[in-house]
Backbone as JSON, one array per atom type, in Angstrom:
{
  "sequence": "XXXXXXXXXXXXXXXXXXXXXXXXXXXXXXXXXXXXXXXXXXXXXXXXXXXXXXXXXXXXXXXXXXXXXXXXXXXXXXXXXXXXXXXXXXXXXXXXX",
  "N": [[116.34, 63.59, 98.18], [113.96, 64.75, 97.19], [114.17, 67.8, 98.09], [113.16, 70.66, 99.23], [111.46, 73.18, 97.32], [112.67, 75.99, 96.39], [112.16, 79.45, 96.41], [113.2, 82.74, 93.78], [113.52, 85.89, 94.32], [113.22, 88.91, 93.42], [114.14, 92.24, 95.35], [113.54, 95.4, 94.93], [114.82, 99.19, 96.23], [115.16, 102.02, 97.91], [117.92, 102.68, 99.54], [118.47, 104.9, 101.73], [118.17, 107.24, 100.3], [119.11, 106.02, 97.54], [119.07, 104.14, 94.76], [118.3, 100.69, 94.96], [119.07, 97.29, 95.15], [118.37, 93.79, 95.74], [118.32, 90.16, 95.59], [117.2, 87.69, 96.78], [117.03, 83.81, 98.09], [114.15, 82.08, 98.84], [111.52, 80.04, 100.42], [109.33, 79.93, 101.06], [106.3, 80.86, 98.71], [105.65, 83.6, 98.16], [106.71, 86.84, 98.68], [105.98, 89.09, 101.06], [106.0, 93.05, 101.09], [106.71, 93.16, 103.89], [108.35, 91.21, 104.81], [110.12, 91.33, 102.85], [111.24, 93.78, 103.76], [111.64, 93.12, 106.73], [114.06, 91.43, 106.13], [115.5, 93.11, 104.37], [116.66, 94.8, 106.61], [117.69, 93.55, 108.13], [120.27, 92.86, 106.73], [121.43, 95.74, 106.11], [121.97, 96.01, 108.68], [122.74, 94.11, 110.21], [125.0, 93.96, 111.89], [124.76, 95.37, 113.03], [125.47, 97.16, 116.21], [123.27, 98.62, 117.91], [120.55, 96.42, 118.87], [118.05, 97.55, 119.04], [117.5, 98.95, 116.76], [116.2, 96.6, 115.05], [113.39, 95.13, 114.09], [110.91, 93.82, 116.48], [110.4, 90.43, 116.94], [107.43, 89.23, 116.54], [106.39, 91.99, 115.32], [103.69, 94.21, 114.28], [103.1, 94.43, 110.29], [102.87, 96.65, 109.74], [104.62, 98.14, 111.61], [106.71, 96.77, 111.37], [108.05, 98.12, 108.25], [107.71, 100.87, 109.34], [109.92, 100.83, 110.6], [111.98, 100.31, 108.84], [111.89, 102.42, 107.14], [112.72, 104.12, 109.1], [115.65, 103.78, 109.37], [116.0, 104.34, 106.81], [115.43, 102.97, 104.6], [112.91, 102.69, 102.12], [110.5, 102.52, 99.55], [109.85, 99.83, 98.46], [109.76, 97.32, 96.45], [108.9, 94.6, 95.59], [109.55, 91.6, 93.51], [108.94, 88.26, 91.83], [111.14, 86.29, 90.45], [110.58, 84.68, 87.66], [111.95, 83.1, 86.14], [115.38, 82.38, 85.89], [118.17, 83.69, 84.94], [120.93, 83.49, 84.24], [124.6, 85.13, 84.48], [125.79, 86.82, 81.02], [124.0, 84.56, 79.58], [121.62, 85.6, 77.82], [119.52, 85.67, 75.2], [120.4, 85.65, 71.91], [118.79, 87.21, 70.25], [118.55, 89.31, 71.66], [120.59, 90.44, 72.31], [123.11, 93.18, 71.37], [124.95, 93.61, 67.98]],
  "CA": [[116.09, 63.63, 96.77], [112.96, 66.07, 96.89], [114.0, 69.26, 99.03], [111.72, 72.17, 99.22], [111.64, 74.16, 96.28], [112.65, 77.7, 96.36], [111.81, 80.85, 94.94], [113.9, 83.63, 93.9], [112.88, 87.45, 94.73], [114.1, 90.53, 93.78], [113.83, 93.15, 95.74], [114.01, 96.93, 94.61], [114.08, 99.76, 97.0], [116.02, 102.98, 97.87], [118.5, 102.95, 100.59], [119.38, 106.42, 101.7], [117.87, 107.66, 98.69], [119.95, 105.7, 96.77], [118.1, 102.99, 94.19], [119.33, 99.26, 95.05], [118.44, 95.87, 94.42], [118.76, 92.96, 96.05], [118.1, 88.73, 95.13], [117.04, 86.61, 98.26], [115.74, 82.79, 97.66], [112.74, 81.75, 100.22], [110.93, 78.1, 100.67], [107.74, 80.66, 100.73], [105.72, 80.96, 97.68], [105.5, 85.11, 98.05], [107.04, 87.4, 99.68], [105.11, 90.07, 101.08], [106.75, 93.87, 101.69], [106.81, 93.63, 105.39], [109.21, 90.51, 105.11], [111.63, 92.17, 102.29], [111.44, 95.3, 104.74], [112.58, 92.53, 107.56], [115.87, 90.92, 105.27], [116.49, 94.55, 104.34], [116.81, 95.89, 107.9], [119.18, 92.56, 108.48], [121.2, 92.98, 105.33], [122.05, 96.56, 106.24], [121.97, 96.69, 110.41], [122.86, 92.97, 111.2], [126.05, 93.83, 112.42], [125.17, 97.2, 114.43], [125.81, 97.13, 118.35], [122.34, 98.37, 118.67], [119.59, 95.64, 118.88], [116.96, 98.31, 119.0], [117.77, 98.87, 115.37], [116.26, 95.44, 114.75], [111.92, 95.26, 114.73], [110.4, 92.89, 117.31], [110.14, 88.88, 116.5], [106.08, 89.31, 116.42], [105.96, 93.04, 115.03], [103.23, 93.4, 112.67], [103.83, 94.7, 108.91], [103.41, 98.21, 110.0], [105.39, 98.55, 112.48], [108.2, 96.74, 109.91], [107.94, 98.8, 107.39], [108.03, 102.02, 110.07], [111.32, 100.97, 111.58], [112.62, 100.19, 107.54], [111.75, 104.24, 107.08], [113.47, 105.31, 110.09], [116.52, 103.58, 108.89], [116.5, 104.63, 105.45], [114.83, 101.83, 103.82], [111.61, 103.43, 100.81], [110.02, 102.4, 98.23], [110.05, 98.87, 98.62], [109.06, 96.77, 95.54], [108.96, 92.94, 95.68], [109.48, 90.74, 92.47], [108.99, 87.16, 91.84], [111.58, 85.81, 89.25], [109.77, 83.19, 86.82], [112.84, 82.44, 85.01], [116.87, 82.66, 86.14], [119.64, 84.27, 83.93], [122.72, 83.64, 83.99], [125.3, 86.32, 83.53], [125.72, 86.08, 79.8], [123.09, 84.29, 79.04], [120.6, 86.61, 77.36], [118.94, 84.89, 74.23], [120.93, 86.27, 70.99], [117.88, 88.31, 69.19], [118.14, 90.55, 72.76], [121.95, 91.14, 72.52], [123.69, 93.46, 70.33], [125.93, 92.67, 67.27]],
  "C": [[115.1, 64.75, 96.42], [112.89, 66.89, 98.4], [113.1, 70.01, 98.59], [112.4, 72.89, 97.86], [111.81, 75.84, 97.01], [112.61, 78.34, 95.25], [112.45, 82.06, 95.45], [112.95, 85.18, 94.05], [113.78, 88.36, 94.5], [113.78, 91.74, 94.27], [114.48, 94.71, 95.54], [113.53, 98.0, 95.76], [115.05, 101.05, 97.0], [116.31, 103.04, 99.45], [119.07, 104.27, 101.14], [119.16, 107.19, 100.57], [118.57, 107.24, 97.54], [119.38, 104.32, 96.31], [119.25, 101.93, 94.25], [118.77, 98.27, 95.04], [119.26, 94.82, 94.87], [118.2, 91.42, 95.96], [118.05, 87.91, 96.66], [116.21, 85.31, 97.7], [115.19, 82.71, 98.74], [112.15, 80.33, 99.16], [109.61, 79.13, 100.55], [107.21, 81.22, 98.8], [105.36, 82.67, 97.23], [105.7, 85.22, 99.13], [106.3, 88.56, 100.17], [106.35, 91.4, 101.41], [107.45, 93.74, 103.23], [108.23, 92.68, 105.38], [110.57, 90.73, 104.2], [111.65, 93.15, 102.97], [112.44, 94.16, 105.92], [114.08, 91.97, 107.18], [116.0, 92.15, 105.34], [117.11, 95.31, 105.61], [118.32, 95.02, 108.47], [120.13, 92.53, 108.07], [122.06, 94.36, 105.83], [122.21, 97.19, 107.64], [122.14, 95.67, 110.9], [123.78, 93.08, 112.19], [125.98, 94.96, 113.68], [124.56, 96.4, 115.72], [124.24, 97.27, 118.69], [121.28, 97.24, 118.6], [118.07, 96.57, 118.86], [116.72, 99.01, 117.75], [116.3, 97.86, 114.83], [114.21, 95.44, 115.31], [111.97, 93.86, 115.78], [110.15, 91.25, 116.6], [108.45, 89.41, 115.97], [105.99, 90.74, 115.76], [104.98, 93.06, 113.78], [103.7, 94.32, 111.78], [103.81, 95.9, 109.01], [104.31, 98.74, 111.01], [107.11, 98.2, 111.96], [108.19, 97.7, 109.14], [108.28, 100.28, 108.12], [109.5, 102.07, 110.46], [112.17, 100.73, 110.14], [112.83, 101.91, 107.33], [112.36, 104.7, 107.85], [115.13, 105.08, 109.68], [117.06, 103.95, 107.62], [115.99, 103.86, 104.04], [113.57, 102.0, 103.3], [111.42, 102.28, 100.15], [110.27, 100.71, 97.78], [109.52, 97.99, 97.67], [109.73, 95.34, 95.36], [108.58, 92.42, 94.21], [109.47, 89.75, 92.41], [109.71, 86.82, 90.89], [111.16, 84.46, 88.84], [111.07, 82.23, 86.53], [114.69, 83.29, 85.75], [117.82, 82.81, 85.14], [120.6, 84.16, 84.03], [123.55, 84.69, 83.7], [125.62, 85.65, 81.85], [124.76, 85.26, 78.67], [121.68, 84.15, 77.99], [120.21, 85.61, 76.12], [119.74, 85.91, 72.86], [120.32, 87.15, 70.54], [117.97, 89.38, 70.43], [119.77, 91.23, 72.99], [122.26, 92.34, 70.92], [124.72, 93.03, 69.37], [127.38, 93.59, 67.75]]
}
């Protein structure tokens, strides 16, 4: 009846120099960079052959964030969403007629 609450995150960053944006929920109350640097590295290298791709279980947040950069992975900006939207949704005074 009372599971863990989660919280949504959006994360903005540039892949390949290319601006992208991605929504992950977490049971954690904030996310810090190092750990949207760790999803991001999973998101876009889970599948590759190498494992050396992939930082260390224990690595700390600089050494994430280093192996995000070698891959392609900048500018890393972590959001907390207060409030969920719906497609569609928008409140009428914010749409056009």
């Amino acid at each position: 009846m009372f599971g863990k609450s989660t919280h949504k995150f959006e994360i903005n960053y540039l892949f390949q120099s290319e601006p992208r944006n991605h929504v992950i929920d977490s049971e954690e109350e904030r996310m810090s960079q190092a750990s949207a640097a760790r999803h991001l590295i999973e998101l876009h290298n889970g599948d590759a052959e190498n494992s050396l791709v992939m930082p260390e279980a224990g690595a700390d947040e600089g050494k994430i964030l280093e192996q995000a950069e070698v891959i392609g992975i900048t500018d890393i900006r972590v959001t907390k969403l207060v409030h969920e939207h719906e497609p569609g949704t928008t409140p009428g005074h914010y749409q056009q007629p």
